[in-house]
C-alpha positions as CSV (number, residue, x, y, z in Angstrom):
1,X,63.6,-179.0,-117.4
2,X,60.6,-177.4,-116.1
3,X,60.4,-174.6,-114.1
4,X,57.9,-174.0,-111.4
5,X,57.3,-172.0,-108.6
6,X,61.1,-171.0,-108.3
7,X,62.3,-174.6,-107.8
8,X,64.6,-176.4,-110.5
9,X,63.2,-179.8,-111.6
10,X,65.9,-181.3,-114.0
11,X,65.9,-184.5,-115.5
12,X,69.2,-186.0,-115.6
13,X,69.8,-188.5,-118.4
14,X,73.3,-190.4,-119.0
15,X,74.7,-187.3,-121.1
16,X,73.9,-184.6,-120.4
17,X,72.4,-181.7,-117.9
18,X,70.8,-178.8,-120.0
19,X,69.6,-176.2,-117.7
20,X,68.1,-172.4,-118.7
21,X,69.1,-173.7,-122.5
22,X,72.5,-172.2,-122.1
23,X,74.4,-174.2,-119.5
24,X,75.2,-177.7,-119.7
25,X,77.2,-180.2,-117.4
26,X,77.3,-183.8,-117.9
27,X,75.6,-186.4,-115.2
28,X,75.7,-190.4,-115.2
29,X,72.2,-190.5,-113.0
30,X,69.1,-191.6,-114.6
31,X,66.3,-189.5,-112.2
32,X,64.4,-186.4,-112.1
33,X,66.0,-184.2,-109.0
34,X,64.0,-181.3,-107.4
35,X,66.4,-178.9,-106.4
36,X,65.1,-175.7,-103.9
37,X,67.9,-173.4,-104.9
38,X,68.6,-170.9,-108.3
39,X,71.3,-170.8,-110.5
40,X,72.3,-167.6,-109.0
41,X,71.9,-169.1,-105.5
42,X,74.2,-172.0,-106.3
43,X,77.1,-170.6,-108.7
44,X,77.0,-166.9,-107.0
45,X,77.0,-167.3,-103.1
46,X,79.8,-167.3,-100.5
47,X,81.0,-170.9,-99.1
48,X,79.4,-169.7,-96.1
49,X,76.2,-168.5,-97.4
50,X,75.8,-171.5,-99.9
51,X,76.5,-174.1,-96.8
52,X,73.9,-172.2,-94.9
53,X,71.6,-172.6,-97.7
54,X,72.2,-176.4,-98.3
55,X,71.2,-176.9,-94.3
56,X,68.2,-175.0,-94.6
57,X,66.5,-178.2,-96.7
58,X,66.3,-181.9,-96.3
59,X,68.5,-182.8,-99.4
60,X,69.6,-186.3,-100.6
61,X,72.8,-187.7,-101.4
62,X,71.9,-187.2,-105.3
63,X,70.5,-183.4,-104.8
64,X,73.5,-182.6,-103.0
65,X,76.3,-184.0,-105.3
66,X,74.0,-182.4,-108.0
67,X,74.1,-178.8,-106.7
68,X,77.8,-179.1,-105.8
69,X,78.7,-180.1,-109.0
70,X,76.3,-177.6,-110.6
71,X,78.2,-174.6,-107.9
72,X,81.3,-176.1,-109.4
73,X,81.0,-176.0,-112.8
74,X,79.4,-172.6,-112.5
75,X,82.4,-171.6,-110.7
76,X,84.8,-172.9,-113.2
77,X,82.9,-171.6,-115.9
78,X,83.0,-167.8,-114.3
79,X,87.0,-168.2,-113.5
80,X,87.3,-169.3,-117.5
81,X,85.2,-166.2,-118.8
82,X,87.9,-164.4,-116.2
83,X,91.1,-165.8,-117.5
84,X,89.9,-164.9,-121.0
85,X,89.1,-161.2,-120.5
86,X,92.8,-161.3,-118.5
87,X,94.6,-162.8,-121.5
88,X,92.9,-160.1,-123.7
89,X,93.9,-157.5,-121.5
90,X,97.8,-158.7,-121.1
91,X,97.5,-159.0,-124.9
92,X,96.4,-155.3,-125.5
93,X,98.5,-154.2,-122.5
94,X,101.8,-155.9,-124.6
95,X,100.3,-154.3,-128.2
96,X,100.0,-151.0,-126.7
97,X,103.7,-150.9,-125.0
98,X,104.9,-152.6,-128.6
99,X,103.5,-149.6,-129.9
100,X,104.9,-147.2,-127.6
101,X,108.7,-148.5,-128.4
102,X,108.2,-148.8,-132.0
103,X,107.5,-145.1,-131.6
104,X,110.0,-144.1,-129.5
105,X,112.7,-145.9,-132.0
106,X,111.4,-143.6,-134.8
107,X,111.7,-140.0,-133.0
108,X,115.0,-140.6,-132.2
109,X,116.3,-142.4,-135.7
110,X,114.9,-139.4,-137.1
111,X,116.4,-137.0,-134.8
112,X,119.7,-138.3,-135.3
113,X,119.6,-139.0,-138.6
């Protein structure tokens, strides 16, 4: 990938996509594809302000599936990192109440006892 005056030129081979060396989605075209827009641009805008960035260029059938399936596997990507951290939280939310009861059970085996 090279990157050059603020627009992403990425060659696509059979396997794989590798973009900024830490994102990678997988692509059956064989061509290098100019595309105008930032990762940022693409995986962090609005519908409405990502459709009104696709019209603002002449793009071809094979830069626009690119960038939508770039936006969506950004997407999917930031919704995974979310359920994680959510899990985590549930997980140390449940830990914390196990605690809590496990606690409560003492004080009052001891005060009765």
């Amino acid at each position: 990938m090279f990157h050059i005056c603020n627009e992403l030129f990425i060659v696509v081979t059979r396997v794989c996509v590798c973009m900024l060396l830490r994102w990678c989605c997988c692509v059956t075209v064989g061509v290098i594809v100019q595309i105008p827009l930032t990762m940022d641009e693409m995986i962090d805008s609005t519908v409405e302000q990502f459709n009104e960035l696709l019209s603002k260029y002449q793009l071809s059938d094979a830069q626009n599936q690119l960038i939508r399936d770039i936006r969506r596997r950004g997407k999917n990507k930031l919704a995974a990192q979310n359920c994680r951290k959510r899990k985590l939280e549930v997980i140390q939310t449940v830990e914390d109440e196990v605690r809590q009861t496990s606690h409560l059970i003492d004080i009052r085996v001891l005060s009765v006892g």
